[in-house]
Structures are given as C-alpha cells and as structure tokens.
C-alpha positions in Angstrom: -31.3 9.2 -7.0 -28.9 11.2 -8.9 -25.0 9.7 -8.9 -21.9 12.1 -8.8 -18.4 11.2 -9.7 -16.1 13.3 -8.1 -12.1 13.4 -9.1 -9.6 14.7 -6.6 -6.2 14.4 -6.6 -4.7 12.8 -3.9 -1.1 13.3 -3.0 1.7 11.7 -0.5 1.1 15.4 1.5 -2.5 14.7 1.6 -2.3 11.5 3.9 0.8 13.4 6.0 -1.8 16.1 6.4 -4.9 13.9 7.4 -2.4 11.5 9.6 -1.3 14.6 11.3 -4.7 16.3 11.9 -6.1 12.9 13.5 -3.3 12.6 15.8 -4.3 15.9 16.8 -8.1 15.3 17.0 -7.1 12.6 19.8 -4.7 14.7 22.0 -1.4 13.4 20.7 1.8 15.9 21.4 3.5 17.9 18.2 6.2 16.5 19.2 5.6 13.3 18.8 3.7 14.0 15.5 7.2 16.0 14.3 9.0 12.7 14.9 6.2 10.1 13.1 6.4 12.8 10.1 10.0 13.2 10.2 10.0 17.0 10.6 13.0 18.9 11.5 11.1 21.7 12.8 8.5 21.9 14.9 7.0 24.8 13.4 6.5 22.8 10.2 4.2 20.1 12.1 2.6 23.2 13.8 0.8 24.3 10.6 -1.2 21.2 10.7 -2.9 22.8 14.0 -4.9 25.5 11.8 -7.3 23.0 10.5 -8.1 22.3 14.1 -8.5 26.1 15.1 -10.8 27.0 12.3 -14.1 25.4 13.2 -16.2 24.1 10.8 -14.5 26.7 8.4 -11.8 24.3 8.3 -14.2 21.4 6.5 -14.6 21.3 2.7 -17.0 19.5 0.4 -15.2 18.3 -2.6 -18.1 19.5 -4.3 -17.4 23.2 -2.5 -14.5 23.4 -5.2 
C-alpha cells in the first residue's frame, strides 16, 4: 500500500463554503443561511447553490488538481 500526502490550503471561506453547501444538502432556506453567514445580500449566499446544481461535476479529488 502506497501512502500519499496531500497539502491543501484551507481558508476561513472554505468552511463558510462547506457550512453553507451542507445546510443546503438538508433543505435549509437561503435565507436563513444569509443570516448564519452574515450576508447582506442574498445573491451572495445564492452562489453557494451551484455546487448543488452541478452533479457530480461539482465533486473534486484533491488529487484532480
């Protein structure tokens, strides 16, 4: 068995990001999510959605990089 070490930057926007798309995942409104992520616009927290809409498209092996 072969072992891989795999770096990848993690930032604050990366937990926002995977908080938001979970929420999502389990039927929670945008507008609630806006208010958890302290959004002023709703059409910020929208963008989060496109993960959802993409299929497996929207799933990427670290090692895919």
């Amino acid at each position: 068995m072969t072992e891989y070490l795999v770096y990848v930057t993690v930032k604050c926007h990366t937990f926002d990001h995977s908080f938001a798309t979970h929420l999502l995942e389990n039927v929670y409104d945008t507008h609630t999510i806006q208010q958890l992520l302290g959004h002023k616009d709703v059409k910020t927290t929208i963008i989060y959605t496109y993960v959802l809409n993409r299929g497996s498209r929207g799933v990427r092996s670290p090692l895919d990089f």
